[in-house]
PyMOL commands that place a pseudoatom at each C-alpha (Angstrom):
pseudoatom trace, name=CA, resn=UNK, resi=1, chain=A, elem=C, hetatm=0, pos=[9.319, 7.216, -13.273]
pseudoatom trace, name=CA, resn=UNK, resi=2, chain=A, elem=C, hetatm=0, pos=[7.704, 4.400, -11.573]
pseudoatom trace, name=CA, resn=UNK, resi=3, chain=A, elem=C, hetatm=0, pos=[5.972, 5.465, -7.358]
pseudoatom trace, name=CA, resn=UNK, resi=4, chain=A, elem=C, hetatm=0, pos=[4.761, 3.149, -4.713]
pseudoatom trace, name=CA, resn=UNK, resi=5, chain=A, elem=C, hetatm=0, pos=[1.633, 4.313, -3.897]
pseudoatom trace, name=CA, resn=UNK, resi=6, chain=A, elem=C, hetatm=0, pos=[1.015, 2.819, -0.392]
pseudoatom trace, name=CA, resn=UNK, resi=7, chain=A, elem=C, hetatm=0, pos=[-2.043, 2.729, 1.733]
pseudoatom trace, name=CA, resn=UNK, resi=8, chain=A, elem=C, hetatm=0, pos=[-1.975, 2.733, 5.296]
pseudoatom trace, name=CA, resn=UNK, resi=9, chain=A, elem=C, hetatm=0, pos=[-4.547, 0.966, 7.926]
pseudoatom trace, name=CA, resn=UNK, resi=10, chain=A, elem=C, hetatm=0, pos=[-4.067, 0.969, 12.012]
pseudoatom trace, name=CA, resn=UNK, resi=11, chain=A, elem=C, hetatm=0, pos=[-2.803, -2.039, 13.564]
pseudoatom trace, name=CA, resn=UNK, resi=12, chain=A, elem=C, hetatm=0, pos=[-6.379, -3.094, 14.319]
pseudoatom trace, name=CA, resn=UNK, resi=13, chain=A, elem=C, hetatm=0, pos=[-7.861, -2.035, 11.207]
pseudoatom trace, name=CA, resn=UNK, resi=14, chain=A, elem=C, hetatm=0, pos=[-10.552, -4.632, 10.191]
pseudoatom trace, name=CA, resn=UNK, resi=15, chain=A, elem=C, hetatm=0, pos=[-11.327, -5.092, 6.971]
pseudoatom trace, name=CA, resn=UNK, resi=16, chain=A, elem=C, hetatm=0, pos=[-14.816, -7.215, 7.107]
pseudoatom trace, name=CA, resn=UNK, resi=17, chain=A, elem=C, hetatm=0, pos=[-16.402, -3.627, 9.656]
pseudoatom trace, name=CA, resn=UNK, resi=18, chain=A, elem=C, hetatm=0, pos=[-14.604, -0.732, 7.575]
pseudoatom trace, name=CA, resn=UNK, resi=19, chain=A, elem=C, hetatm=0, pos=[-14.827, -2.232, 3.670]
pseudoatom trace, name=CA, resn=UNK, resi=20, chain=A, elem=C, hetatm=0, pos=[-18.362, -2.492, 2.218]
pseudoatom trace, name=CA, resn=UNK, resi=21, chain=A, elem=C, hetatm=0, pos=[-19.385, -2.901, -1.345]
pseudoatom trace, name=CA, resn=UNK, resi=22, chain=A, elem=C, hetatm=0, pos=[-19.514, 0.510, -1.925]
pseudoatom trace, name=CA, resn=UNK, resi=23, chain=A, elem=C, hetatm=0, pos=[-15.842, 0.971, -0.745]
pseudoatom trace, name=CA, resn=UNK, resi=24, chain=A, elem=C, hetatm=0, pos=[-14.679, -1.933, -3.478]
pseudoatom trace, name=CA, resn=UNK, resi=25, chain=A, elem=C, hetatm=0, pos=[-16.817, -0.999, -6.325]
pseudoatom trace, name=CA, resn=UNK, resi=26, chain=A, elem=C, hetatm=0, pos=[-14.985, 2.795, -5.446]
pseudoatom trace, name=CA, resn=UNK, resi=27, chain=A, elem=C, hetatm=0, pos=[-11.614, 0.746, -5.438]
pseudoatom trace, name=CA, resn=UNK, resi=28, chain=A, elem=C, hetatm=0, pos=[-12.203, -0.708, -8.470]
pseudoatom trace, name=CA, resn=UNK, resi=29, chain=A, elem=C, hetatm=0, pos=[-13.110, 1.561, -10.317]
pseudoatom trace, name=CA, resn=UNK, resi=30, chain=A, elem=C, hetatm=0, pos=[-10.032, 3.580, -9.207]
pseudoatom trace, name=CA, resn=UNK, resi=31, chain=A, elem=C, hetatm=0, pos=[-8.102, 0.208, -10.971]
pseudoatom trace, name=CA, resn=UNK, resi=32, chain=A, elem=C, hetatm=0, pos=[-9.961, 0.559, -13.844]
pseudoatom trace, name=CA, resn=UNK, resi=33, chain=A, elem=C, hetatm=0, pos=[-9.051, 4.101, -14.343]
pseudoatom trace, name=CA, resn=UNK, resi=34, chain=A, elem=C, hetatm=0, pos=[-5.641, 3.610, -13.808]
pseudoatom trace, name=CA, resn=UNK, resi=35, chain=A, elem=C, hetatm=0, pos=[-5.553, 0.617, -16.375]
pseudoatom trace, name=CA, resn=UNK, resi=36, chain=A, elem=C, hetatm=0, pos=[-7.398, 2.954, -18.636]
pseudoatom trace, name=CA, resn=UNK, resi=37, chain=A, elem=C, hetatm=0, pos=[-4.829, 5.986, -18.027]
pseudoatom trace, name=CA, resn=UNK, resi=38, chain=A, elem=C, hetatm=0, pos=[-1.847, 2.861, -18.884]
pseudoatom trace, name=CA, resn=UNK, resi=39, chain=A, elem=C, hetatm=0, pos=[0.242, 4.164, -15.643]
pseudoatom trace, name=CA, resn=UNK, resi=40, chain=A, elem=C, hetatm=0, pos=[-1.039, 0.871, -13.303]
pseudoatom trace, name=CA, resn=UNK, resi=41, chain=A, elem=C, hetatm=0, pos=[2.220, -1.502, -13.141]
pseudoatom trace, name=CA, resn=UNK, resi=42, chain=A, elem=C, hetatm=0, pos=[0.982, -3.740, -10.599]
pseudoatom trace, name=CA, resn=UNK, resi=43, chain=A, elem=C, hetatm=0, pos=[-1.048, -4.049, -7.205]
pseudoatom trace, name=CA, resn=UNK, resi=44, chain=A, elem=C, hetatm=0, pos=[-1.795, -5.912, -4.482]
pseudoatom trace, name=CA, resn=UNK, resi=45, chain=A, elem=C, hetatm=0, pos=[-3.326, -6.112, -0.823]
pseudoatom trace, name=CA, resn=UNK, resi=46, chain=A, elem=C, hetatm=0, pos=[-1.782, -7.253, 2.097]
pseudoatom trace, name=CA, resn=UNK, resi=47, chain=A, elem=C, hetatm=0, pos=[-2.626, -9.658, 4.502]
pseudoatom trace, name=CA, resn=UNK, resi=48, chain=A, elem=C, hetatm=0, pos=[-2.858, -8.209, 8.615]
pseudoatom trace, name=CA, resn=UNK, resi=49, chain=A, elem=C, hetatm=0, pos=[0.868, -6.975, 9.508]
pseudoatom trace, name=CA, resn=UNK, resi=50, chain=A, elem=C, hetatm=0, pos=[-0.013, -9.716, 12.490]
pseudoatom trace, name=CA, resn=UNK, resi=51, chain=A, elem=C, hetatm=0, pos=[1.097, -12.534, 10.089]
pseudoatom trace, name=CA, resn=UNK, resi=52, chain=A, elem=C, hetatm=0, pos=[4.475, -10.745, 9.229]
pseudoatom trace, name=CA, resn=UNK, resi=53, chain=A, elem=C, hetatm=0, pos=[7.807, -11.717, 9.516]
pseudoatom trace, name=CA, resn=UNK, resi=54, chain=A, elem=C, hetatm=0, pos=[10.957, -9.669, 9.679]
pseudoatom trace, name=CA, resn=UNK, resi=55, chain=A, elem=C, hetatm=0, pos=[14.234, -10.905, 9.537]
pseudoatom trace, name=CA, resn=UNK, resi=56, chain=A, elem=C, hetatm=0, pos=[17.246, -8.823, 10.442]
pseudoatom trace, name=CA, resn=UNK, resi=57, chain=A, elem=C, hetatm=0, pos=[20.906, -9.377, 10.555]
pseudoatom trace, name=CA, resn=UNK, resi=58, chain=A, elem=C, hetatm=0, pos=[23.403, -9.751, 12.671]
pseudoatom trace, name=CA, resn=UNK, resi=59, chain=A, elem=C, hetatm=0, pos=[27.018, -10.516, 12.338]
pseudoatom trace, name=CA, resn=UNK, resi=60, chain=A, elem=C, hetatm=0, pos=[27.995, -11.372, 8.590]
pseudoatom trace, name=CA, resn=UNK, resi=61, chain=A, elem=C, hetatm=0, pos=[25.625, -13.528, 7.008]
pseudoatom trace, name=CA, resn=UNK, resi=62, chain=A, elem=C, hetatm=0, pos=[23.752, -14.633, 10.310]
pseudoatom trace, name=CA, resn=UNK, resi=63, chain=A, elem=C, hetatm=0, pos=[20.138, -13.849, 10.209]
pseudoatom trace, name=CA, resn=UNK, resi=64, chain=A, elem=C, hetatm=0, pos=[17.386, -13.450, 13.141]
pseudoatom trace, name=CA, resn=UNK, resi=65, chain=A, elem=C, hetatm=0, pos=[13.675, -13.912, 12.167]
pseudoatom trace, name=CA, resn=UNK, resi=66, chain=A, elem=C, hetatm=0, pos=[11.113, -12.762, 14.066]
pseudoatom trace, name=CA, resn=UNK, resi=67, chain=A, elem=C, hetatm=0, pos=[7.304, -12.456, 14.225]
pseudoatom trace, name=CA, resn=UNK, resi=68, chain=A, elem=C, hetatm=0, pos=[5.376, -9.494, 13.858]
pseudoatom trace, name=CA, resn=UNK, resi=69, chain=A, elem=C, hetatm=0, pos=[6.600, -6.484, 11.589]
pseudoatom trace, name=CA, resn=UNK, resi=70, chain=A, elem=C, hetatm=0, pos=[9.657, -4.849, 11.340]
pseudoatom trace, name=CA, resn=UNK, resi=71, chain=A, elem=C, hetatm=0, pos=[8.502, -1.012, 12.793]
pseudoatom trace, name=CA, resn=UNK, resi=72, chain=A, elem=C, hetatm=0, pos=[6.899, -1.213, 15.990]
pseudoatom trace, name=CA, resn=UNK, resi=73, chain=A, elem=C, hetatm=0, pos=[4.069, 1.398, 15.109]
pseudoatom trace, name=CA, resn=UNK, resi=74, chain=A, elem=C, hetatm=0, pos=[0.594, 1.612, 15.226]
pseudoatom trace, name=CA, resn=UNK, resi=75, chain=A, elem=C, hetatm=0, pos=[0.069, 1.937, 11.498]
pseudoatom trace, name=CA, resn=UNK, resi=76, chain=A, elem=C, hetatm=0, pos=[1.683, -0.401, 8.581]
pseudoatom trace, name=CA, resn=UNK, resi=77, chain=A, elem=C, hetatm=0, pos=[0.721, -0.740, 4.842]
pseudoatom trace, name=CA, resn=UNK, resi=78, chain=A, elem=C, hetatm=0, pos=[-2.151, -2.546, 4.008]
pseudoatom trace, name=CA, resn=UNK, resi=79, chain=A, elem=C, hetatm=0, pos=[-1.897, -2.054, 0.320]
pseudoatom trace, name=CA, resn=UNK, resi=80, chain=A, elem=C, hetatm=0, pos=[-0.226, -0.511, -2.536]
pseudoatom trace, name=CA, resn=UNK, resi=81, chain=A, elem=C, hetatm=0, pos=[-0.216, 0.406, -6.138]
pseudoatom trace, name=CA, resn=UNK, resi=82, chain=A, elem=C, hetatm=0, pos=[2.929, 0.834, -8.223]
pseudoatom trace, name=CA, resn=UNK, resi=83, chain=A, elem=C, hetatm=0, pos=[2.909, 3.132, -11.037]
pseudoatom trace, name=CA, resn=UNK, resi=84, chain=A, elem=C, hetatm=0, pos=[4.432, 4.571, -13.658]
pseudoatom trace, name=CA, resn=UNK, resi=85, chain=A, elem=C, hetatm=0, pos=[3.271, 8.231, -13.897]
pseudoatom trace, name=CA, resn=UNK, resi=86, chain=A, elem=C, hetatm=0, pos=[5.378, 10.962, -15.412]
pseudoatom trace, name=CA, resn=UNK, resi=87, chain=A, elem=C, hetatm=0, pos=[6.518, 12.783, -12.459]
pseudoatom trace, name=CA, resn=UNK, resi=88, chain=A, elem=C, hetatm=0, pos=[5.627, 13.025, -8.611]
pseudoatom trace, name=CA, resn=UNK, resi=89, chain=A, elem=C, hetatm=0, pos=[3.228, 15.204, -9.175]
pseudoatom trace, name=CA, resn=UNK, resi=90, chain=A, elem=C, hetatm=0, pos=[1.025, 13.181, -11.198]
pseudoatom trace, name=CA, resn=UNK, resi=91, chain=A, elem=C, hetatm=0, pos=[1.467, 10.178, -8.789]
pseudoatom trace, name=CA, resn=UNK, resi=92, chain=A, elem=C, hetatm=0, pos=[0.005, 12.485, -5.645]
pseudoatom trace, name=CA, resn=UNK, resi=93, chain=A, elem=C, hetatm=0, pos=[-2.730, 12.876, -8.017]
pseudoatom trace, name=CA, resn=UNK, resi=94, chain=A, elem=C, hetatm=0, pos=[-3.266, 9.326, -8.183]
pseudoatom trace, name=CA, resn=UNK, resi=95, chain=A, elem=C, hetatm=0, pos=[-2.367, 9.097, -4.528]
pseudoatom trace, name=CA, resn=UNK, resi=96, chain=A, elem=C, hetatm=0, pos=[-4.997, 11.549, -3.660]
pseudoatom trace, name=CA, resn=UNK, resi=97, chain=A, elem=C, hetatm=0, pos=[-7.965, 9.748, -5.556]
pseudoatom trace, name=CA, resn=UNK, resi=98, chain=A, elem=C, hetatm=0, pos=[-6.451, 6.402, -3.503]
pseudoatom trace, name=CA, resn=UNK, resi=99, chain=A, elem=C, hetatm=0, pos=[-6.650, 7.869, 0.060]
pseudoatom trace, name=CA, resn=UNK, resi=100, chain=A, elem=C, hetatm=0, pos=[-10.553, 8.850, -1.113]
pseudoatom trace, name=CA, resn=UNK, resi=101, chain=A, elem=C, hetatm=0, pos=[-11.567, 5.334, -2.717]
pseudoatom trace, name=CA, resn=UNK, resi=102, chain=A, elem=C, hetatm=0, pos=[-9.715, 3.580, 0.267]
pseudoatom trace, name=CA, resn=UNK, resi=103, chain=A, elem=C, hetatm=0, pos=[-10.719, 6.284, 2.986]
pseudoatom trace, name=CA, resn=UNK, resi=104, chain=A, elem=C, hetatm=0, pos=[-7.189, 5.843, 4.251]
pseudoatom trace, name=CA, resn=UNK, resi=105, chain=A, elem=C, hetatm=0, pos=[-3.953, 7.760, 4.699]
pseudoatom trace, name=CA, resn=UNK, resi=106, chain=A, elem=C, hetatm=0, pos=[-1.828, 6.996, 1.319]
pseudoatom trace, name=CA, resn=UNK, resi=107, chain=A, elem=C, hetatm=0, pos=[2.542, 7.539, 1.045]
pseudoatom trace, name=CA, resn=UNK, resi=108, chain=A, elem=C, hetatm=0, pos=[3.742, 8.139, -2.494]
pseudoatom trace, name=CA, resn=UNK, resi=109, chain=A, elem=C, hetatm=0, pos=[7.371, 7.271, -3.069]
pseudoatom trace, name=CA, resn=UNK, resi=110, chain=A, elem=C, hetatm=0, pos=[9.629, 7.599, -6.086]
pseudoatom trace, name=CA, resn=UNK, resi=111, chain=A, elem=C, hetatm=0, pos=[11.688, 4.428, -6.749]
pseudoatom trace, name=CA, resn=UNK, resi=112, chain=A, elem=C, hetatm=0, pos=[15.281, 4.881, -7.774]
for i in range(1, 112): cmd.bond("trace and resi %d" % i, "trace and resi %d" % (i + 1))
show_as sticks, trace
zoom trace
């Protein structure tokens, strides 16, 4: 089964006052695991949900796009991991060692 394993920041989460060495050598080490354990499929960080566009439709194929992100919330993903892990279980696991490395709420979702 492959998971999203999504980290959350606040809307005016800053990365150069909250991320130190420390925090990345954590973080990648946390990578390096999950290479190790074969279950890391991809990841990636995200630039600030202030550069986002959505895009929504309309009527038939008409499209609007707009700036700023889709939810109008005061969190949005900063990150994420997908994995393959046997079973949702296992990806909490995973999820729970990424909310410590990244000292940040984490969302684990199957994918269909």
């Amino acid at each position: 089964m492959k998971f999203l394993v999504a980290i959350h920041h606040a809307d005016d989460y800053d990365a150069m006052l909250v991320e130190d060495a420390e925090m990345h050598k954590v973080i990648d080490d946390l990578n390096d695991e999950m290479v190790a354990a074969g279950i890391r499929l991809f990841v990636g960080g995200l630039h600030h949900v202030r550069g986002a566009k959505s895009i929504r439709t309309e009527t038939g194929e008409k499209t609007i796009v707009t700036d700023g992100p889709y939810l109008d919330t005061r969190e949005h993903v900063g990150g994420f991991w997908v994995l393959e892990a046997a079973d949702l279980d296992e990806a909490v696991e995973w999820g729970r060692k990424a909310a410590i490395a990244c000292k940040a709420p984490v969302e684990v979702r199957a994918f269909h």
